[in-house]
C-alpha positions in Angstrom: -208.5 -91.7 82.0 -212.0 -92.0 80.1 -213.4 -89.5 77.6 -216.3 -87.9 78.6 -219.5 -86.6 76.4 -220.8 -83.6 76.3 -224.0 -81.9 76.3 -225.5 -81.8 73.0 -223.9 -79.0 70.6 -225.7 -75.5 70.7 -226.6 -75.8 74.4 -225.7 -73.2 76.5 -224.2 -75.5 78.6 -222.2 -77.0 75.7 -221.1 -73.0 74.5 -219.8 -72.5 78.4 -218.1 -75.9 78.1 -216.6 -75.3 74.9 -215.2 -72.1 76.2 -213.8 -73.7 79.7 -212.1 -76.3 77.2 -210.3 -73.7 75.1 -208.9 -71.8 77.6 -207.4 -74.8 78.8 -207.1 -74.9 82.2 -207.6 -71.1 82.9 -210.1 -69.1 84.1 -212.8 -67.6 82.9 -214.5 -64.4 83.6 -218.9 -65.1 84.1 -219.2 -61.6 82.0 -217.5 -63.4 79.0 -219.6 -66.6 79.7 -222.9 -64.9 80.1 -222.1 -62.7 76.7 -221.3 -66.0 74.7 -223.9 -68.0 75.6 -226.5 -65.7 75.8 -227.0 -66.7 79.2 -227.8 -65.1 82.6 -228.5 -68.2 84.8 -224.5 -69.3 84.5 -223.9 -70.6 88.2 -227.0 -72.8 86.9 -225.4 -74.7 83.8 -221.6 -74.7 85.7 -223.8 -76.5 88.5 -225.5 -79.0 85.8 -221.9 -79.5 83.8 -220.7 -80.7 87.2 -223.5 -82.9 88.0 -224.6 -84.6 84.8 -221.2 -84.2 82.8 -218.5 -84.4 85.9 -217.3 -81.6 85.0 -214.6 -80.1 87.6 -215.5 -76.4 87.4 -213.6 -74.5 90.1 -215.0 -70.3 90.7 -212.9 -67.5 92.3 -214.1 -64.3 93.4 -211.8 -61.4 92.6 -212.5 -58.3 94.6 -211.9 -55.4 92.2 -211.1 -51.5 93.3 -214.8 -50.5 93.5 -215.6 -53.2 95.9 -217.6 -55.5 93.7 -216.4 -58.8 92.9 -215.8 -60.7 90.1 -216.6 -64.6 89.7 -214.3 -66.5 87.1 -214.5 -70.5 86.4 -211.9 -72.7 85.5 -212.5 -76.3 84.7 -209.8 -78.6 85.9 -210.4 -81.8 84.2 -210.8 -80.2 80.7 -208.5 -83.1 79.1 -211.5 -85.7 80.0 -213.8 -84.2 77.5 -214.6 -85.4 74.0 -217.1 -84.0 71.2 -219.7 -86.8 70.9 -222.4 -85.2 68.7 
């Protein structure tokens, strides 16, 4: 297994990454991840951490009561990671 690095500290995509990582392994709701990293282009930086970083970022819809849905990440490979700054 090799380490991986990770965008450079105080990115947003480094503040979603850090978040994915200390959840280990579960998801993550995008309200949270928007909130944190001051963010409202998330789908954006989860696409880039997949492609530049090889992050394995996985995204479920959950339907709630009034119909909307809910979209919540989990990155799978978050043992692969280390802080490289």
């Amino acid at each position: 297994m090799s380490l991986r690095k990770f965008p450079k500290a105080g990115s947003q995509r480094r503040i979603i990454l850090d978040e994915l990582i200390s959840v280990k392994g579960e998801f993550v709701g995008l309200n949270l991840l928007m909130r944190i990293a001051c963010c409202g282009a998330v789908h954006s930086q989860i696409d880039e951490l997949r492609k530049q970083y090889g992050a394995q970022i996985i995204n479920e819809q959950i339907a709630q009561k009034n119909g909307r849905r809910h979209s919540e990440y989990k990155l799978v490979n978050w043992g692969e990671f280390t802080i490289n700054d």
